[in-house]
Backbone as a chain_set.jsonl record, in Angstrom:
{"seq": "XXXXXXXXXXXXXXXXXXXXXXXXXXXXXXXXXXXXXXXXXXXXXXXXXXXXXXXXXXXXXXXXXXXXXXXXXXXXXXXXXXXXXXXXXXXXXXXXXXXXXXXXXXXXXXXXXXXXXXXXXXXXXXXXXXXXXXXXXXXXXXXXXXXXXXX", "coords": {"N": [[10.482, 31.769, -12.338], [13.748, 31.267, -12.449], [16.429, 29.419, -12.901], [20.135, 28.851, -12.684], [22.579, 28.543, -14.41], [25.8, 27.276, -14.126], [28.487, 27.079, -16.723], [32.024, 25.957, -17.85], [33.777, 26.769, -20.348], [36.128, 24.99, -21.763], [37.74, 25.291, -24.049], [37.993, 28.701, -24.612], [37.781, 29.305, -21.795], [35.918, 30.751, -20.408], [33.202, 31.924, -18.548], [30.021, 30.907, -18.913], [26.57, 31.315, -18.795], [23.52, 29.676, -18.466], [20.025, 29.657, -19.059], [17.759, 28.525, -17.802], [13.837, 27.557, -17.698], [11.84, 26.915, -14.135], [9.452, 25.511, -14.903], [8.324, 24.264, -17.308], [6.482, 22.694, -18.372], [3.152, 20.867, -18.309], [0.244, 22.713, -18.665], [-1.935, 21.686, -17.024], [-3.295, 18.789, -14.599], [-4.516, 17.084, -16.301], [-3.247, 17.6, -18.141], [-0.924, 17.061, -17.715], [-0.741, 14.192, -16.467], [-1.206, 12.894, -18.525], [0.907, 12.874, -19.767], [2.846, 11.525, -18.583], [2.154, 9.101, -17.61], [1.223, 5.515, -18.522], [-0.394, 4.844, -21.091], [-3.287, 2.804, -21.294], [-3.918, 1.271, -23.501], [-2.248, 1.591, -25.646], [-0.461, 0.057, -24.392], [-1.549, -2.563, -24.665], [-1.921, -2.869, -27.277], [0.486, -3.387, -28.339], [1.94, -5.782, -26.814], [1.722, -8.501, -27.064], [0.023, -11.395, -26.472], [1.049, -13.53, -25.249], [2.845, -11.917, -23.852], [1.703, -10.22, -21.925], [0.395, -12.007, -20.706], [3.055, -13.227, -19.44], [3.323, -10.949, -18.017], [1.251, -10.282, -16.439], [1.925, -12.185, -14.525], [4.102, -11.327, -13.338], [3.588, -9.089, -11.779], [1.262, -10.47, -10.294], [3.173, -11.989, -9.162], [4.34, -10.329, -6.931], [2.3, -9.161, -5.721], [1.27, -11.616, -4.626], [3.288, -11.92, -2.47], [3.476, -9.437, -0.96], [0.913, -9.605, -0.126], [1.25, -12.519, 1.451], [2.012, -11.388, 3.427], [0.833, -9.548, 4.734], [-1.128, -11.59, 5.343], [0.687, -12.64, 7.465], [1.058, -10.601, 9.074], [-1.825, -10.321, 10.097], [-2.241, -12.904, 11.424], [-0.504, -12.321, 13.319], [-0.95, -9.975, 14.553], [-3.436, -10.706, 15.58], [-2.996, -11.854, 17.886], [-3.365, -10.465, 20.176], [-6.289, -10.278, 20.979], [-7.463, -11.698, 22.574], [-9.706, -12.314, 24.449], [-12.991, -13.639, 24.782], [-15.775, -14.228, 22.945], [-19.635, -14.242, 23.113], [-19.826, -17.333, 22.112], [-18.491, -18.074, 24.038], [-16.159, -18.605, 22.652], [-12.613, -17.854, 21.311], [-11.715, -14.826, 20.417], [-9.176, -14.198, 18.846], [-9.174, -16.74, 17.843], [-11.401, -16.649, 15.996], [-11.01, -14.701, 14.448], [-8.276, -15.319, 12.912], [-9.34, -17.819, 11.646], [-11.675, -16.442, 9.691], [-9.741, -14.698, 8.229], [-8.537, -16.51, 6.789], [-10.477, -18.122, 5.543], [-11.085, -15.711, 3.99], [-8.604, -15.63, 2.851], [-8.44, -17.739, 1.134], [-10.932, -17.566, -0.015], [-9.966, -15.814, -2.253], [-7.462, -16.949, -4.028], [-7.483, -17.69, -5.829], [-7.4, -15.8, -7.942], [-6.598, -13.47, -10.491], [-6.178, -11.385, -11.629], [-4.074, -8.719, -11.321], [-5.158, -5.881, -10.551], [-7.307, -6.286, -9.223], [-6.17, -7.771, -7.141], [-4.156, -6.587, -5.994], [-6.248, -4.096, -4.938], [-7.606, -5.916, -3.011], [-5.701, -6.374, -1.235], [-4.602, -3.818, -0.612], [-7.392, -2.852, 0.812], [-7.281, -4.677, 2.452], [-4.885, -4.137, 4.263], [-5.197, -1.643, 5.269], [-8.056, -1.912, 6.811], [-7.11, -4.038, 8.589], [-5.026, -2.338, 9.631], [-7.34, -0.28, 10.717], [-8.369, -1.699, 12.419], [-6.439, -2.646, 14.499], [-5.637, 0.109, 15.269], [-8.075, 0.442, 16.594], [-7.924, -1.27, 18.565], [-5.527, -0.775, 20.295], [-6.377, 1.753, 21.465], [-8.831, 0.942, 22.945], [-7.352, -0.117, 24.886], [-6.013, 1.483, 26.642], [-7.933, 2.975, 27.334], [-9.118, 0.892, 28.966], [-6.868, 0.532, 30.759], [-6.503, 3.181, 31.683], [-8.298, 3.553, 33.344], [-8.406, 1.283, 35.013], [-6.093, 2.347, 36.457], [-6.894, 4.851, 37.747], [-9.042, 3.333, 38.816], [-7.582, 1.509, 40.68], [-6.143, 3.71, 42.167], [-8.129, 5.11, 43.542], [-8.87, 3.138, 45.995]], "CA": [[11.742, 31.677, -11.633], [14.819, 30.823, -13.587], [17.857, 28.398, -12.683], [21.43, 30.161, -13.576], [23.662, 26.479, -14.937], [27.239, 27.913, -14.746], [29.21, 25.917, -17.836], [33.146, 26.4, -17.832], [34.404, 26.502, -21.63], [37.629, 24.616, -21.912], [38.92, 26.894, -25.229], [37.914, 29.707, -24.322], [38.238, 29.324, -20.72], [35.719, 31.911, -19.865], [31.84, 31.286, -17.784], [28.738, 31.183, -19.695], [25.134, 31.439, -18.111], [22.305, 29.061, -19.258], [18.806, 30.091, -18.172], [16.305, 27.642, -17.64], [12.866, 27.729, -16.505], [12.068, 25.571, -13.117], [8.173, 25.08, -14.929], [8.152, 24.123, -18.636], [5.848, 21.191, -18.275], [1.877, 21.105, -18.737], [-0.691, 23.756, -17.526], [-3.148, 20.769, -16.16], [-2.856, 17.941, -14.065], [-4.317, 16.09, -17.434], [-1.784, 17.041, -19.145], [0.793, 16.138, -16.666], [-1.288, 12.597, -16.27], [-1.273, 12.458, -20.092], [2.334, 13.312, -20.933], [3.694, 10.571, -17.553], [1.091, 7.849, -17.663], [1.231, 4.698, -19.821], [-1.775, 4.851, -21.503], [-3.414, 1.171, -21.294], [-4.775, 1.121, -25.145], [-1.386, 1.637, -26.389], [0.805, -1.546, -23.851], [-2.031, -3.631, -24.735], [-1.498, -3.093, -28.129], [1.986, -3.407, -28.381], [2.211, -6.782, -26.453], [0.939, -10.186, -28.029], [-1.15, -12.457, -25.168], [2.262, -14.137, -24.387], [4.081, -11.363, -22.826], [0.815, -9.874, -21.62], [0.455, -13.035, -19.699], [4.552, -12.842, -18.474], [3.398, -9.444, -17.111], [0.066, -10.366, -14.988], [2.302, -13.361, -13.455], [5.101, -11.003, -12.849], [2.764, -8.755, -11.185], [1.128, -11.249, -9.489], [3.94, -12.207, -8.249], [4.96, -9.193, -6.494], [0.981, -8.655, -4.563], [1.282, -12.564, -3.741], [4.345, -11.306, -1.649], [2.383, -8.563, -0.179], [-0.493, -10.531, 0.589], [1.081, -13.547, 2.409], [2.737, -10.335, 4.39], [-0.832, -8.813, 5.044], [-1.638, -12.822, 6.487], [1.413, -12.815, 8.498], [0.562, -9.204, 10.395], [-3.251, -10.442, 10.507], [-1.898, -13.982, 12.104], [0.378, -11.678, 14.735], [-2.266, -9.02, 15.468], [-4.807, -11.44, 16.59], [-2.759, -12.537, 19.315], [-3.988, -9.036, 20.73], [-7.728, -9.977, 20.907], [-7.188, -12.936, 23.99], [-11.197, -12.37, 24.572], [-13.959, -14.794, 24.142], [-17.077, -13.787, 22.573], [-20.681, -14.741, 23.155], [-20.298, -18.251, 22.727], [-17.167, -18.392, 24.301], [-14.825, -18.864, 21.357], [-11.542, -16.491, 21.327], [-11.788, -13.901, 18.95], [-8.097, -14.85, 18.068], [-9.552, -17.745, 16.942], [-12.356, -16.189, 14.973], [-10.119, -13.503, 13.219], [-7.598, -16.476, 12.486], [-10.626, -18.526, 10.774], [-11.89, -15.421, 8.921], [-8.486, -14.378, 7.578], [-7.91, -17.978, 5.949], [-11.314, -18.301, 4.427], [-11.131, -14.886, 2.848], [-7.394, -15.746, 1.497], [-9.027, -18.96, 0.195], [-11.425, -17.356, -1.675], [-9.418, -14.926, -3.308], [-6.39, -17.419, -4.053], [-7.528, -18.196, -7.537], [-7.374, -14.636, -8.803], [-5.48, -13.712, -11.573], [-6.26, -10.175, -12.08], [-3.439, -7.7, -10.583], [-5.598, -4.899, -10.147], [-7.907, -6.394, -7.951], [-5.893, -8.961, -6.195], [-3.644, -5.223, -5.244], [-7.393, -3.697, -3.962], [-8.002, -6.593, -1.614], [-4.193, -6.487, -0.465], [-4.788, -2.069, 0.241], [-8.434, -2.926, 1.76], [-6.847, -5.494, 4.077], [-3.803, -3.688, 5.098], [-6.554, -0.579, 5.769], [-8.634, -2.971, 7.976], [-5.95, -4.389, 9.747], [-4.441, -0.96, 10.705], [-8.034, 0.494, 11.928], [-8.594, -2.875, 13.717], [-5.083, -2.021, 15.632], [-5.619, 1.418, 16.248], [-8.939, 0.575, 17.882], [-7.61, -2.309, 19.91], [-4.856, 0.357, 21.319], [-7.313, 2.541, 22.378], [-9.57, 0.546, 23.846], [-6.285, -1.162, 25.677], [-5.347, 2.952, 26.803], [-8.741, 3.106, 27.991], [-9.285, 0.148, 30.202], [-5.301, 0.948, 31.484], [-6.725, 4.32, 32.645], [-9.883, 2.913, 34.978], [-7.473, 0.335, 35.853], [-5.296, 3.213, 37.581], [-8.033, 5.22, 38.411], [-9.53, 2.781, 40.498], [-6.719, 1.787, 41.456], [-6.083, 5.308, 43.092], [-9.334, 5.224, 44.796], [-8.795, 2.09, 47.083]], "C": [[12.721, 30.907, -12.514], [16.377, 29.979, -12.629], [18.839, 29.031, -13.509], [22.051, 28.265, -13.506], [24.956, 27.058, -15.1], [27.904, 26.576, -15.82], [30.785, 26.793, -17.811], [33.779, 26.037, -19.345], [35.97, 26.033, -21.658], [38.86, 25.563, -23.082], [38.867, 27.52, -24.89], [38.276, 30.28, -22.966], [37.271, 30.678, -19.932], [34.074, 31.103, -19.333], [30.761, 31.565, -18.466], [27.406, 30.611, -18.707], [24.543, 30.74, -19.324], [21.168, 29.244, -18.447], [18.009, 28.73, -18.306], [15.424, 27.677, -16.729], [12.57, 26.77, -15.602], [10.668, 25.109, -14.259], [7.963, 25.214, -16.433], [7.444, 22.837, -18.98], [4.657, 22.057, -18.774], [1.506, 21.955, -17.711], [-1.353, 22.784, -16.86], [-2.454, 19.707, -15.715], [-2.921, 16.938, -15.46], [-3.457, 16.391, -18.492], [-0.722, 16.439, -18.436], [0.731, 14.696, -16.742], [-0.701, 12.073, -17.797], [0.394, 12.019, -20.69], [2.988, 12.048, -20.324], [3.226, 9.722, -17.662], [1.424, 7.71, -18.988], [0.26, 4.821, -20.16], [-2.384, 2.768, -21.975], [-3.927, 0.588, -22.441], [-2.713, 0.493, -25.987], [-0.043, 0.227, -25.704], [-0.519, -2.377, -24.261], [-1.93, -3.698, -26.365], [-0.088, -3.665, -28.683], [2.803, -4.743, -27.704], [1.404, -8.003, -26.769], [0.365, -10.853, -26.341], [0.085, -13.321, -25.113], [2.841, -13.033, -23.539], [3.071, -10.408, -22.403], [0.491, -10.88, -20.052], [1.692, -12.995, -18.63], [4.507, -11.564, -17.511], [2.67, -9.576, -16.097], [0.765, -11.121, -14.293], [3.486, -12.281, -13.044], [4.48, -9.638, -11.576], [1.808, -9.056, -9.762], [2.022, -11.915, -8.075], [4.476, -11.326, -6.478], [3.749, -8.92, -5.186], [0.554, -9.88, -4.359], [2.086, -12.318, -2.832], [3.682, -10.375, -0.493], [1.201, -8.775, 0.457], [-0.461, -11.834, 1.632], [1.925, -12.359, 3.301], [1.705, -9.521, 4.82], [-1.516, -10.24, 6.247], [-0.621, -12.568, 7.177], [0.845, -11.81, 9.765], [-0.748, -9.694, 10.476], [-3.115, -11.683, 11.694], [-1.368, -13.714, 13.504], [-0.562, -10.81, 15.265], [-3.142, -9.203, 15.731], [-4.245, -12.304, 17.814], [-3.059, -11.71, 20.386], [-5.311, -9.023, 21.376], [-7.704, -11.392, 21.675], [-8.878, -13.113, 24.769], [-12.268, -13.227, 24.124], [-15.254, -13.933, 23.658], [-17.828, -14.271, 22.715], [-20.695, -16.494, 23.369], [-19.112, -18.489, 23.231], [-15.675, -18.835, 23.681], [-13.848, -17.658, 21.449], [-11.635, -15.844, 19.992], [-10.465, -14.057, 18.368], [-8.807, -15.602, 17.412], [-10.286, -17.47, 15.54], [-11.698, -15.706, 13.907], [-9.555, -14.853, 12.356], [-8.407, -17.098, 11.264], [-10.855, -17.426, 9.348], [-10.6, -15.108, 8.123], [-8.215, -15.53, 6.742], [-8.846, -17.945, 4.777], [-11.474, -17.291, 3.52], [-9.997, -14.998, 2.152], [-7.776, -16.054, 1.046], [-9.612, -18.895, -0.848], [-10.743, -16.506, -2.922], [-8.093, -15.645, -3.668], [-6.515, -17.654, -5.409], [-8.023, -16.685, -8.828], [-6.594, -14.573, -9.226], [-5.44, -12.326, -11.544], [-5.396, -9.551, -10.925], [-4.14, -6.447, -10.03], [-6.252, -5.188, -8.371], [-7.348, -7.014, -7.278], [-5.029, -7.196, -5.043], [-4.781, -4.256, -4.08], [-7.963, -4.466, -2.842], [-6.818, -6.304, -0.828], [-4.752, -4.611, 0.474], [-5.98, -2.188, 1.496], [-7.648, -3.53, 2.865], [-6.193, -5.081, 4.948], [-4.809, -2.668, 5.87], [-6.817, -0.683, 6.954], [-7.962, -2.999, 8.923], [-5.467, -3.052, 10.513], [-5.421, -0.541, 11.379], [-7.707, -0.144, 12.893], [-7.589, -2.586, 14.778], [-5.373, -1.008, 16.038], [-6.735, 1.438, 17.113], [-8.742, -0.406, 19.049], [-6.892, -1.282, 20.927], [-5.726, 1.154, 21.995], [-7.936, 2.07, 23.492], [-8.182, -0.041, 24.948], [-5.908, -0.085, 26.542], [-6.648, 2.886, 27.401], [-9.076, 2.338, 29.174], [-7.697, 0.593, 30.879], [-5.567, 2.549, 31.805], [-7.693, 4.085, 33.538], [-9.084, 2.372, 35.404], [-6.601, 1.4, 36.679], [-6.018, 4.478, 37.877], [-8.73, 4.491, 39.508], [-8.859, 2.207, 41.316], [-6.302, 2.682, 42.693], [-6.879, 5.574, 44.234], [-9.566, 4.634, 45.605], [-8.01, 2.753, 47.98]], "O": [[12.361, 29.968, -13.224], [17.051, 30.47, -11.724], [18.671, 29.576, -14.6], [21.898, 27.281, -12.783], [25.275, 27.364, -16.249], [27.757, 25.371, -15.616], [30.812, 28.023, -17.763], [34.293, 24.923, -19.442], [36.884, 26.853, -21.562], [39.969, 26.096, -23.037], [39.943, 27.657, -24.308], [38.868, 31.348, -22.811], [37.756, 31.431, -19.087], [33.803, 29.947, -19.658], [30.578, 32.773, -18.613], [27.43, 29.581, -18.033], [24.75, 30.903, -20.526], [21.232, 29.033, -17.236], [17.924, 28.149, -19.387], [15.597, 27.769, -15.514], [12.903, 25.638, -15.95], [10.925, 23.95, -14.586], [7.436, 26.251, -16.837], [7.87, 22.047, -19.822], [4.672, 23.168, -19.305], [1.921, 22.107, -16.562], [-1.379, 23.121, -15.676], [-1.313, 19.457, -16.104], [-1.987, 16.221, -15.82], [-3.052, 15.706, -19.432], [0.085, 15.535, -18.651], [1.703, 13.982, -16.989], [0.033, 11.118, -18.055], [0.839, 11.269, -21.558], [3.651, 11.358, -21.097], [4.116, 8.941, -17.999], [1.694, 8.439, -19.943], [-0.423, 5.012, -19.154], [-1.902, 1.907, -22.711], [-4.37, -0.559, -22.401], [-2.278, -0.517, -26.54], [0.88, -0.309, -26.318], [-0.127, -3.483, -23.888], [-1.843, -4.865, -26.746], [-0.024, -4.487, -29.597], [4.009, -4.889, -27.901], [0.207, -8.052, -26.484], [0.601, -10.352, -25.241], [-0.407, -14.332, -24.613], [3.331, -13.362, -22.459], [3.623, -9.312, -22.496], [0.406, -10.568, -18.864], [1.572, -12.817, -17.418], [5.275, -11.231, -16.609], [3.017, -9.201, -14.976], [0.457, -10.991, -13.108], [3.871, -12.675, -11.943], [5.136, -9.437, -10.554], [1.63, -8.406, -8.732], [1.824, -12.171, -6.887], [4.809, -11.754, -5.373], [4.046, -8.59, -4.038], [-0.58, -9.87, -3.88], [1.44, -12.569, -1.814], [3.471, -10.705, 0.674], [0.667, -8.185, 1.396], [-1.38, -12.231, 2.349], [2.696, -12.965, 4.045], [2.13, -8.558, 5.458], [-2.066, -10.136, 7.343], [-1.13, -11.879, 8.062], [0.408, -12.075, 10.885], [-1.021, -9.244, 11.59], [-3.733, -11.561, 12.751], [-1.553, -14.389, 14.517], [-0.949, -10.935, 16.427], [-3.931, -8.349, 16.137], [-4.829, -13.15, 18.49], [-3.028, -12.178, 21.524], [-5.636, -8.125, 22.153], [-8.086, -12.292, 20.928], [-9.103, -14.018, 25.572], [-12.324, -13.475, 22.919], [-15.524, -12.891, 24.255], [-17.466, -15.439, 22.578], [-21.264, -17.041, 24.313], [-18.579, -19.421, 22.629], [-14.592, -19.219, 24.124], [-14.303, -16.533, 21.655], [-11.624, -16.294, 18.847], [-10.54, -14.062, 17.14], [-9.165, -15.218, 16.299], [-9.976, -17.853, 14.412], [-11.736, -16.104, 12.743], [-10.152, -15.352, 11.402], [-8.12, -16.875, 10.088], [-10.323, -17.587, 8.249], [-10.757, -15.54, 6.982], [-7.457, -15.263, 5.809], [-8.552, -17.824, 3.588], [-11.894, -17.55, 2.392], [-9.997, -14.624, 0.979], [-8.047, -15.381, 0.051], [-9.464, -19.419, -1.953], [-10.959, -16.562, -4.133], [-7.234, -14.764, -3.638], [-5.503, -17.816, -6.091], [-8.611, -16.61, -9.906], [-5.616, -15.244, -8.894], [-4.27, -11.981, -11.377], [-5.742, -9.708, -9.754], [-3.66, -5.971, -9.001], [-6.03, -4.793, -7.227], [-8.011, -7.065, -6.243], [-5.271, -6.867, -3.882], [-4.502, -3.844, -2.955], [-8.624, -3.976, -1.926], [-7.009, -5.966, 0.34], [-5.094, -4.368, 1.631], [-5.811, -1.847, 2.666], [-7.411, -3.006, 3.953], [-6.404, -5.286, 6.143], [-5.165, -2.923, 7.02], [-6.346, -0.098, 7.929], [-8.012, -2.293, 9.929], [-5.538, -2.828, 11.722], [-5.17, -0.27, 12.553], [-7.093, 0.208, 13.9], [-7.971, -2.295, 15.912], [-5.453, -0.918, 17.263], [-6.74, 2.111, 18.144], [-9.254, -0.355, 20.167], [-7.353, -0.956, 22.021], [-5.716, 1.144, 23.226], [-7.802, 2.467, 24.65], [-8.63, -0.399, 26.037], [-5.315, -0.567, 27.507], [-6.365, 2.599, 28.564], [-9.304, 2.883, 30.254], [-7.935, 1.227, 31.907], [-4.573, 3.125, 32.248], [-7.662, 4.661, 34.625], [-8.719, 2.859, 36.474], [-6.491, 1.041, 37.852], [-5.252, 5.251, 38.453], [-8.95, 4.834, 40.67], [-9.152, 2.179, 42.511], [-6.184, 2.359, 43.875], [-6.623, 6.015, 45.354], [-10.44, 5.081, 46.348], [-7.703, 2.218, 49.046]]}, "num_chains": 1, "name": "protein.A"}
C-alpha cells in the first residue's frame, strides 16, 4: 500500500506525487527489536562508571517515586479489610505490618531493574487483592438482600 505526499513547487507552480511505502522497515520482530532497542553492550561501553552511576540514581529515582506510590495505595486499600483474623488482630493491621517490612527489606537496593520488578509485582498484587475484596464485598451484599427479601 502506497501513501500519495502531494508537494506544491513554488517555480514551477505545478503538483508533483511522491510515493512512499507505509512498510519499509524489518521482516522480523528481531529485526525490528534490533534496529529500536539500545543494545546494553554498546551504553555500557560508551559510559565511564561515573555517568553509569548518574544513570542508576536517576533511575532510581524515578521507581523510588513509584514505589512510595505503590505504599501509599497499599496503606489506603487496607482500610478495606476491617476483619480480625484468628487471633483477633485486624488484617488492616497485618497488611500494614507486612507492607513496611517488605519496603524495609528492599530499601537498600540499588539495582533499577529489580527494584522496577518488585514495584510491577506489587502493583499486580495489590490490584488482585482489590479485585477479590470487591467481589467478595458483591457477594456478601447479595445474601445480605436476599435474605433480606425472605423475612
Amino acid at each position: 500500500m502506497a501513501l500519495r505526499i502531494r508537494f506544491k513547487s513554488i517555480a514551477a507552480k505545478r503538483v508533483y506525487f511522491q510515493k512512499r511505502l507505509l512498510h519499509e522497515g524489518p521482516d522480523t520482530i528481531d529485526e525490528l527489536l534490533d534496529r529500536h532497542l539500545e543494545k546494553k553492550d554498546k551504553k555500557v561501553k560508551s559510559l565511564d562508571d561515573d555517568e553509569q552511576v548518574l544513570l542508576n540514581q536517576r533511575k532510581l529515582t524515578s521507581t523510588r517515586r513509584e514505589a512510595l506510590s505503590l505504599y501509599r495505595d497499599i496503606i489506603r486499600a487496607s482500610r478495606f479489610f476491617t476483619w480480625p483474623d484468628s487471633n483477633g488482630v485486624l488484617w488492616r493491621d497485618l497488611l500494614r505490618e507486612n507492607a513496611r517490612r517488605e519496603f524495609e527489606a528492599a530499601k537498600f537496593e540499588t539495582d533499577p531493574e529489580i527494584v522496577t520488578r518488585l514495584v510491577i509485582g506489587g502493583r499486580e498484587a495489590l490490584e488482585s487483592t482489590i479485585d477479590k475484596v470487591v467481589e467478595k464485598q458483591k457477594q456478601q451484599l447479595q445474601k445480605e438482600r436476599g435474605g433480606g427479601g425472605q423475612r
